[in-house]
C-alpha positions in Angstrom: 28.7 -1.2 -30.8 27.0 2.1 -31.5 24.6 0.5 -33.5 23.4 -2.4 -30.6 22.7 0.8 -28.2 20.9 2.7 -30.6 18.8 0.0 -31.1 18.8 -1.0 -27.2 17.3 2.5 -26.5 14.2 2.2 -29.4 13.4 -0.6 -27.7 13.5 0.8 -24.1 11.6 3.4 -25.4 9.2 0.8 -27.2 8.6 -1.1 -24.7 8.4 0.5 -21.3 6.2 -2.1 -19.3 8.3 -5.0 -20.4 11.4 -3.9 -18.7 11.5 -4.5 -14.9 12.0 -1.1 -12.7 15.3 -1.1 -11.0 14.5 1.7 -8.6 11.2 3.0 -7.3 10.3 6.7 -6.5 6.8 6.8 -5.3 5.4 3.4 -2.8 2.4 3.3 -1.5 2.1 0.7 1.3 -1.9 0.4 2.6 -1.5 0.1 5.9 -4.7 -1.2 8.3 -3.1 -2.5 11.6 -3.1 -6.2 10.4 -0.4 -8.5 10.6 -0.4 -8.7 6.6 -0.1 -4.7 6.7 2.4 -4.4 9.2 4.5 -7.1 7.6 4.2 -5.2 4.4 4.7 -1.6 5.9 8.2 -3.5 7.3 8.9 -4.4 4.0 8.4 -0.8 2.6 10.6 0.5 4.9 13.7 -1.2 3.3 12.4 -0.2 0.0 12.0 3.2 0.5 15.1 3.8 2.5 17.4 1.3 -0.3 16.0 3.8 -3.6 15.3 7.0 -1.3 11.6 7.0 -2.3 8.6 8.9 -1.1 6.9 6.1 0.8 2.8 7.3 0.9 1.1 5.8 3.7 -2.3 4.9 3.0 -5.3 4.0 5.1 -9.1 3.6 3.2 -11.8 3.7 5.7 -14.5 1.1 3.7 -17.4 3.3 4.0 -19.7 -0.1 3.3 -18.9 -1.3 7.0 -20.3 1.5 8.7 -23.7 0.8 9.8 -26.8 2.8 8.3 -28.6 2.4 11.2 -29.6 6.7 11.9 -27.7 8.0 14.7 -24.5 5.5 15.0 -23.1 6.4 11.3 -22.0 9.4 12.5 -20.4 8.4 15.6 -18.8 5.2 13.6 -17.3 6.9 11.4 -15.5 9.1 13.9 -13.6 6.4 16.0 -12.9 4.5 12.4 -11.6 8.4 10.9 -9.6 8.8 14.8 -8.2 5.0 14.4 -7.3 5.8 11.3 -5.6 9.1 12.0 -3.6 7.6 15.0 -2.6 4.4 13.2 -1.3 6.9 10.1 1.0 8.7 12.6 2.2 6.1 14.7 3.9 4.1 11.1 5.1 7.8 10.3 6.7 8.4 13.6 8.2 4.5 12.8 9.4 5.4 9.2 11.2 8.4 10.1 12.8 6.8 12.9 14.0 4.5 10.3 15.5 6.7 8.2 12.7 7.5 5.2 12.7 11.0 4.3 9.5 11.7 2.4 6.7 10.5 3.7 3.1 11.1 2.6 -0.1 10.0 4.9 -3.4 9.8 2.9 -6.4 9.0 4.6 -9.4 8.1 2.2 -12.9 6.8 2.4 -14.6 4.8 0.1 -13.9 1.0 -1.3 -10.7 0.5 -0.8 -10.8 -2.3 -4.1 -11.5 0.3 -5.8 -9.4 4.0 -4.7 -6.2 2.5 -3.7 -5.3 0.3 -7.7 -6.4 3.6 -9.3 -7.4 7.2 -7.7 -4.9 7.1 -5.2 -2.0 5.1 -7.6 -2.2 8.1 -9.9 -3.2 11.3 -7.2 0.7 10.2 -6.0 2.4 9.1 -9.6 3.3 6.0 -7.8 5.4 3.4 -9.4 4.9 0.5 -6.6 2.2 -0.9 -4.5 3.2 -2.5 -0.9 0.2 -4.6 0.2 -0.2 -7.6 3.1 -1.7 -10.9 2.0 -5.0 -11.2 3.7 -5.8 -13.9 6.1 -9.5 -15.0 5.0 -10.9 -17.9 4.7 -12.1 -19.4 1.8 -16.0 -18.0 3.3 -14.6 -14.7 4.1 -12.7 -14.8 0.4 -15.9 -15.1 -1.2 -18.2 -12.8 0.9 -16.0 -9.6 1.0 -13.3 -10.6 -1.5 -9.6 -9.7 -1.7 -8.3 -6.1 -1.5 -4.7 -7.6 -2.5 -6.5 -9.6 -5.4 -8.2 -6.9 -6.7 -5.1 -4.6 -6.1 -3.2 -7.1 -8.3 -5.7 -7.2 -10.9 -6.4 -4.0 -11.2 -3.3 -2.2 -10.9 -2.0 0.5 -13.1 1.6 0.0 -11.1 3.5 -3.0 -9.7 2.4 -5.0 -6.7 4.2 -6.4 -4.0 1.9 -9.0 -2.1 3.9 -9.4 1.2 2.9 -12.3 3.5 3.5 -12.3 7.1 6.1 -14.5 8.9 4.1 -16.7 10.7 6.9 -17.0 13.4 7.1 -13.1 14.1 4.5 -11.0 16.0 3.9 -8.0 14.2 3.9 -4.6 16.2 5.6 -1.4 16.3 8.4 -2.7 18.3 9.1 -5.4 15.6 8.3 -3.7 12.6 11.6 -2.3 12.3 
């Protein structure tokens, strides 16, 4: 018997990213006030709470859709950065009503394709992304792409791809 677990630990050891994570400590849920992000935010919730976790709320602020037209860029970018901001507290105020502890709001600008798989993934050592299915059409698919898809692709983590009920309306109310 002593020798199986000896040789069941070299191969934990060995082989990390072949066994499946029972627990997670760090989730990061991008959250953007969809239906596919509240749906996944919900989702988070339980996770968090069921493995006590640090649940990192994220929103990225896609600098390439404000306008560089001089003289609105500014003003943009302050109603997306106060959006942002207000949407950031009000799934905060929801987790902690839930019963998640740790909690961790990050606000970021930039492509969020490209911050949330990797800068942001390893700024917070998480173990687990939490991210809607998006609700494109095959046009919209193939002009502005996938956040989850690339997020899947590209991740140094696990994914969760969570897709909406289509039955269920999605707002604060509901979420929990």
């Amino acid at each position: 018997m002593e020798v199986l677990e000896i040789k069941l630990r070299n191969y934990q050891k060995k082989n990390r990213s072949d066994l499946m994570i029972s627990s997670y400590e760090n989730i990061l849920v991008a959250v953007d006030g969809s239906k596919g992000s509240n749906a996944a935010f919900q989702k988070s919730l339980h996770i968090a709470k069921r493995n006590n976790s640090t649940l990192h709320i994220v929103n990225v602020i896609d600098t390439s859709m404000v306008t560089t037209i001089p003289g609105y860029e500014d003003s943009l970018l302050k109603e997306y950065t106060k959006f942002a901001e207000d949407l950031l507290q009000a799934h905060k105020t929801i987790a902690e009503s839930f019963g998640v502890i740790n909690i961790n709001l990050i606000l970021e600008y930039g492509s969020p394709k490209a911050i949330i798989p990797k800068a942001i993934v390893e700024k917070v050592n998480a173990d687990l992304i939490v991210c809607g299915a998006n609700g494109l059409n095959a046009l919209e698919r193939f002009l502005v792409g996938s956040v989850s898809k690339h997020i899947v692709q590209s991740a140094i983590c696990d994914v969760l791809v969570v897709r909406p009920d289509k039955n269920m309306e999605y707002n604060n109310e509901q979420i929990l």
